[in-house]
C-alpha positions in Angstrom: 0.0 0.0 0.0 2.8 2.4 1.0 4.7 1.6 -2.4 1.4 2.5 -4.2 0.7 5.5 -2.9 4.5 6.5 -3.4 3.8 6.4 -7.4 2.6 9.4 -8.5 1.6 9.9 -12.2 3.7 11.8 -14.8 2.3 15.7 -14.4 4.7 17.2 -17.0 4.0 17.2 -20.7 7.9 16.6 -20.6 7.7 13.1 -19.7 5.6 12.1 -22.5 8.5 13.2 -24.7 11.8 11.6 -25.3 14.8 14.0 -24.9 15.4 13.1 -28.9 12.2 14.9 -29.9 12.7 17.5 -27.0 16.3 18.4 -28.9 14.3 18.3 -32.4 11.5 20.2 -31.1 13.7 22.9 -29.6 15.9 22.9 -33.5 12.6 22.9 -35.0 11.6 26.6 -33.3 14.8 27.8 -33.7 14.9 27.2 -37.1 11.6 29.0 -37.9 13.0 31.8 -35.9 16.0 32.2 -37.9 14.2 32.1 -41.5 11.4 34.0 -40.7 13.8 37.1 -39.3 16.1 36.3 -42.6 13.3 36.9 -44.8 13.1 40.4 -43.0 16.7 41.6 -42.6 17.6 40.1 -47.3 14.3 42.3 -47.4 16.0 45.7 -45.6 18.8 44.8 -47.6 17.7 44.9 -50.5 15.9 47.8 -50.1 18.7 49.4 -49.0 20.7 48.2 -52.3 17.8 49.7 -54.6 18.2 52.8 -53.2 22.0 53.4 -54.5 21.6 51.0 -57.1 19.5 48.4 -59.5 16.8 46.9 -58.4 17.3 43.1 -58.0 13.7 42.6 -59.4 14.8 44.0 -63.1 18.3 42.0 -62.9 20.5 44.0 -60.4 22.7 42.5 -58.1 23.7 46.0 -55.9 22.4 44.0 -53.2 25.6 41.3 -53.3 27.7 44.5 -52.2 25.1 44.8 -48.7 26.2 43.9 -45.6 22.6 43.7 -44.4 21.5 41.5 -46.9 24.2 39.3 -46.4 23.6 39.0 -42.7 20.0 38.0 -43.8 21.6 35.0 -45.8 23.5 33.6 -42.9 20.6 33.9 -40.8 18.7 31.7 -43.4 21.7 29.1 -43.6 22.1 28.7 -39.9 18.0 28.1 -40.2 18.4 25.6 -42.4 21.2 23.9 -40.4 19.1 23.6 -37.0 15.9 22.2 -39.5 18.6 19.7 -40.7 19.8 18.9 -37.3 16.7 18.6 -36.0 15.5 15.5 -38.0 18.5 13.6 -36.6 16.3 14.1 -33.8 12.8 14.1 -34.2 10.1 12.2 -36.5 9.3 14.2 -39.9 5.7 14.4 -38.5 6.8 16.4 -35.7 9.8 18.6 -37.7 8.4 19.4 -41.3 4.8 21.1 -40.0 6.5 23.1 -37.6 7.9 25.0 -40.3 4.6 27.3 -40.8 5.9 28.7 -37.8 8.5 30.5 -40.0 5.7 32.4 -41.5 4.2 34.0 -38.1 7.4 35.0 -37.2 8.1 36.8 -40.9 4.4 37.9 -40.7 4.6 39.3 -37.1 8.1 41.2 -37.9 7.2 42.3 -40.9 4.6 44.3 -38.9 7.0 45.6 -36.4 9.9 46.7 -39.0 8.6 47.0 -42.2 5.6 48.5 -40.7 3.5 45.9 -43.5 0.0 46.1 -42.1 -1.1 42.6 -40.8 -4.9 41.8 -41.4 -6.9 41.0 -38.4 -7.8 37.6 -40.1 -3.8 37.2 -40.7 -3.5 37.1 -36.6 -6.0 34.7 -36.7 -4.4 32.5 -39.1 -1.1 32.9 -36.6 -3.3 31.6 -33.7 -4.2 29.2 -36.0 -0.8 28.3 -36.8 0.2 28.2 -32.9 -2.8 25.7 -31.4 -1.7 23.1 -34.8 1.5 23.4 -33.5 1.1 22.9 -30.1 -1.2 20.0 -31.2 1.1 18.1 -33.2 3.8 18.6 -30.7 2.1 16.9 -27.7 0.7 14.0 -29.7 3.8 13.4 -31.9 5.3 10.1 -31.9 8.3 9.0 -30.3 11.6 9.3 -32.6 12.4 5.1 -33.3 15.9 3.8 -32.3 17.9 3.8 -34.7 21.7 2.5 -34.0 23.3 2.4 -37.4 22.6 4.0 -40.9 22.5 0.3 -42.0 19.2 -0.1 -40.4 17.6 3.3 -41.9 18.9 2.2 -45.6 16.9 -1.4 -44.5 13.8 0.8 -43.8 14.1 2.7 -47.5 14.6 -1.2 -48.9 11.1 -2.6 -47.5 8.8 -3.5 -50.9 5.7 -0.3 -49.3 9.1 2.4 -49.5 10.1 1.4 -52.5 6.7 1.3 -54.0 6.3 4.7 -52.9 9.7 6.1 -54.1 8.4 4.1 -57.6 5.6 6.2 -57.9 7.4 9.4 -56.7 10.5 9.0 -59.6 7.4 8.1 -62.2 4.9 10.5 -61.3 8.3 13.4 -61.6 9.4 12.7 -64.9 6.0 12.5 -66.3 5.8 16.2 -65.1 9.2 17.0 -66.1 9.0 15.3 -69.7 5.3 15.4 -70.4 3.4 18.4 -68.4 5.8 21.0 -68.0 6.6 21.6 -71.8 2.9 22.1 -72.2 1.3 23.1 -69.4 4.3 24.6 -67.0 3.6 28.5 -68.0 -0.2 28.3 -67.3 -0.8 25.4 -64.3 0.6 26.3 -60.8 0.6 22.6 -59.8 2.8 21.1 -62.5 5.9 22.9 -61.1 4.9 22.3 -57.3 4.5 18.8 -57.9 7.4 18.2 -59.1 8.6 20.2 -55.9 6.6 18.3 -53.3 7.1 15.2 -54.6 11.1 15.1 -55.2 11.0 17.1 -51.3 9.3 14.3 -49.5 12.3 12.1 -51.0 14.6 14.6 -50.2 13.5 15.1 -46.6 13.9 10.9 -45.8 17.6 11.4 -47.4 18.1 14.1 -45.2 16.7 12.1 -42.3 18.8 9.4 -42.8 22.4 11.7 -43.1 21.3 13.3 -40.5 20.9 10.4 -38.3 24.1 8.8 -39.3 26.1 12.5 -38.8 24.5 12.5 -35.1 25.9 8.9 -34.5 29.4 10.1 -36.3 29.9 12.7 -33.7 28.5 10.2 -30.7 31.3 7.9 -31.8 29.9 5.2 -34.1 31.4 6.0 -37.6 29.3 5.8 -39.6 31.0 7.4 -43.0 32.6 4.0 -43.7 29.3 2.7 -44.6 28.3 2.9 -48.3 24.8 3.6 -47.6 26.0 6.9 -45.8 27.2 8.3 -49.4 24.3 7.2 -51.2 22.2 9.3 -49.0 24.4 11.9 -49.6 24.1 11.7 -53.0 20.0 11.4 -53.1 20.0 14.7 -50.8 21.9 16.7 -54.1 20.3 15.4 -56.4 16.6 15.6 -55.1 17.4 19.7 -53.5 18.5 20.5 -56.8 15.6 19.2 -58.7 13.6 21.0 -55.7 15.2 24.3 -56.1 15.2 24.6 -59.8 11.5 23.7 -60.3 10.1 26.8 -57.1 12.6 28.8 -58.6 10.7 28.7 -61.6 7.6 28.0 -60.4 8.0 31.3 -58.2 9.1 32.8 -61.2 6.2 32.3 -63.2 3.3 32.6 -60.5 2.2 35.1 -57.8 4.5 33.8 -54.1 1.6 34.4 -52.2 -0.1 31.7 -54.5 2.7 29.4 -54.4 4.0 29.2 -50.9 0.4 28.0 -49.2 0.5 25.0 -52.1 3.7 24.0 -51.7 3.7 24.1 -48.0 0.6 21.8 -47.9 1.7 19.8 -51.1 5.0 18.9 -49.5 4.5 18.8 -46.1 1.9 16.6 -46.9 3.7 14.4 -48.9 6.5 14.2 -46.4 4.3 12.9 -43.3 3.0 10.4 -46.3 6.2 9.1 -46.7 7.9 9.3 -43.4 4.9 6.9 -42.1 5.6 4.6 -45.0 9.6 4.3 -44.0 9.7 4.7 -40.3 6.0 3.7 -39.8 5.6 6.2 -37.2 1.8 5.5 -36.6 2.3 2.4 -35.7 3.8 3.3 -31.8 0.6 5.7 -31.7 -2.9 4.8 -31.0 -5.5 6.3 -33.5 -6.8 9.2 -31.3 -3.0 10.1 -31.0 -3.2 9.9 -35.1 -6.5 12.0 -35.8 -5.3 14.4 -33.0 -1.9 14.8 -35.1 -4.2 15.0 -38.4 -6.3 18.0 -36.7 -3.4 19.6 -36.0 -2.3 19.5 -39.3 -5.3 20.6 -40.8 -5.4 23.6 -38.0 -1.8 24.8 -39.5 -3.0 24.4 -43.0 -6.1 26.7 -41.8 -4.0 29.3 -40.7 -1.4 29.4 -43.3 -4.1 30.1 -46.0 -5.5 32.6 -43.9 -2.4 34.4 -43.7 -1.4 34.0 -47.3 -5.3 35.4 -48.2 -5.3 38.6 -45.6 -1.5 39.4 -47.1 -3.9 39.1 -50.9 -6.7 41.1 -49.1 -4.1 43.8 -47.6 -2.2 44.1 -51.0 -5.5 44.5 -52.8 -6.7 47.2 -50.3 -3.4 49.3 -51.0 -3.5 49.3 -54.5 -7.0 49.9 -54.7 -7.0 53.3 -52.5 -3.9 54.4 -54.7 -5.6 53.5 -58.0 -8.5 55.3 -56.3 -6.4 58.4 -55.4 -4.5 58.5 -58.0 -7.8 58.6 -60.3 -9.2 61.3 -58.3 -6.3 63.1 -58.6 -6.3 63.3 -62.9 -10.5 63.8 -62.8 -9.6 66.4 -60.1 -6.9 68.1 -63.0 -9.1 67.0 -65.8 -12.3 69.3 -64.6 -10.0 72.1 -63.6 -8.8 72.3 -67.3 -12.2 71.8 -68.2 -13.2 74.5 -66.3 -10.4 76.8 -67.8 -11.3 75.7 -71.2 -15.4 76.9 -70.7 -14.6 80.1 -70.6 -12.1 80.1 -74.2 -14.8 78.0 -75.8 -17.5 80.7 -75.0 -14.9 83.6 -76.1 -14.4 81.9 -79.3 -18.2 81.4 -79.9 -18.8 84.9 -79.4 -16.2 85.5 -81.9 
């Protein structure tokens, strides 16, 4: 009885997670924090470059000779780092949604510093954001065991991965080959498909080097393993696929169009295949999986929230200039027309 009533239950949301997805968690934010504030300080810069020089918009590049700007771009590479760290750590399901955070944080300094109005439905769509977060964190999965690279190269070998990555490498050359020759200029999803679908690829790759770096540094070597360099290879290949086809997908279509659709194409697409390779519903319980899903959905909410006020705002300011601007020549127009009754009238006379 005495040893009963010394148990106490776990009270802390802390001892439902393992210190692997604490550590991924913790990358995770910090890596939102870092490219949403590098988005704001490249923008300063460059408009800091335009000011003394070309526009990078209509081909200048003033703003390589920035300091600001420049700062920006190792705040977005040290970003990207702590995201790659972080799934060493973490499941995908856990890392990859997280990254809408990114957006509040560019939304909500963008307000401060740029002194870009934010829409009252864009704070909603951060709240939004926030409770999906917070949702996915406390019913993500624990991150599996993994003690050599050999066994995450035996999880991308099982026949359900395989089929998947199958369909993946298919599905991306017909898009490459087939659609985008015909249909790239004029349908958005051509070029994010190709995007989202090479990404969820890329993001296992980079799962898997990440996970055998973390043991590297532990003191298993792992870089004598063959498998270690395939990964490595996969990652190149499948981020430059990735950034060639946004780049011209961003190119060619409005951001604010693109970024919501990619972010749900490939975050989607990522959770798909990260359950497929490291099964990570199966050490949940299905209210633990539609919780996660909810969540999800609750971020997805908010981002196209945000990305529609930012629409709605944008619309708004070039409407009342439009508007002012018009008033402005019909205000000059009936002043010349009122200095032109007067000749008229002196000419009839005449």
């Amino acid at each position: 009885m005495a040893s009963a009533a010394t148990q106490t239950p776990p009270t802390s949301w802390r001892e439902g997670m393992s210190s692997d997805n604490i550590k991924g968690l913790v990358l995770a934010l910090s890596s939102s924090f870092f490219i949403g504030a590098s988005f704001i300080v490249k923008k300063k810069g460059l408009k800091k470059a335009a000011a003394s020089g070309i526009r990078a918009g209509v081909g200048g590049y003033s703003y390589l000779y920035e300091p600001l700007w420049w700062v920006g771009m190792i705040t977005m590479i040290v970003g990207e780092i702590a995201n790659f760290a972080a799934y060493a750590f973490a499941p995908a399901i856990l890392v990859t949604p997280l990254g809408a955070l990114s957006i509040i944080i560019s939304a909500a300094l963008a307000h401060v510093i740029l002194r870009e109005k934010l829409h009252i439905f864009g704070i909603l769509g951060c709240v939004l954001c926030v409770v999906g977060s917070v949702t996915i964190v406390l019913h993500a999965p624990q991150e599996r065991e993994i003690e050599s690279v050999s066994e995450v190269w035996d999880l991308a070998m099982e026949p359900a991965f395989l089929l998947y990555a199958a369909l993946v490498i298919t599905a991306a050359f017909i898009l490459i080959f087939y659609f985008i020759p015909q249909y790239g200029q004029t349908h958005i999803m051509v070029y994010i498909g190709v995007c989202s679908l090479v990404g969820s690829l890329s993001v296992m790759s980079v799962k898997a080097l990440g996970i055998a770096l973390k043991l590297t540094f532990s003191g298993m070597n792992q870089l004598i393993y063959p498998q270690t360099w395939a990964f490595t290879l996969v990652v190149i290949t499948c981020i430059l696929t990735q950034m060639n086809y946004l780049n011209k997908a961003l190119d060619t279509f409005n951001t604010a169009v693109v970024s919501p659709i990619y972010y749900v194409m490939f975050t989607s697409l990522t959770i798909l295949a990260s359950v497929i390779m490291f099964k990570d519903w199966d050490r949940q319980s299905p209210t633990q999986v539609v919780t996660e899903m909810c969540g999800f959905v609750t971020i997805l909410s908010g981002t196209f929230l945000l990305h529609k006020t930012k629409d709605m705002a944008d619309g708004l300011s070039t409407s009342l200039s439009r508007r002012h601007s018009n008033s402005k020549h019909s205000e000059e127009g009936g002043q010349n027309d009122i200095e032109d009754i007067p000749l008229r009238r002196q000419e009839s006379f005449r």
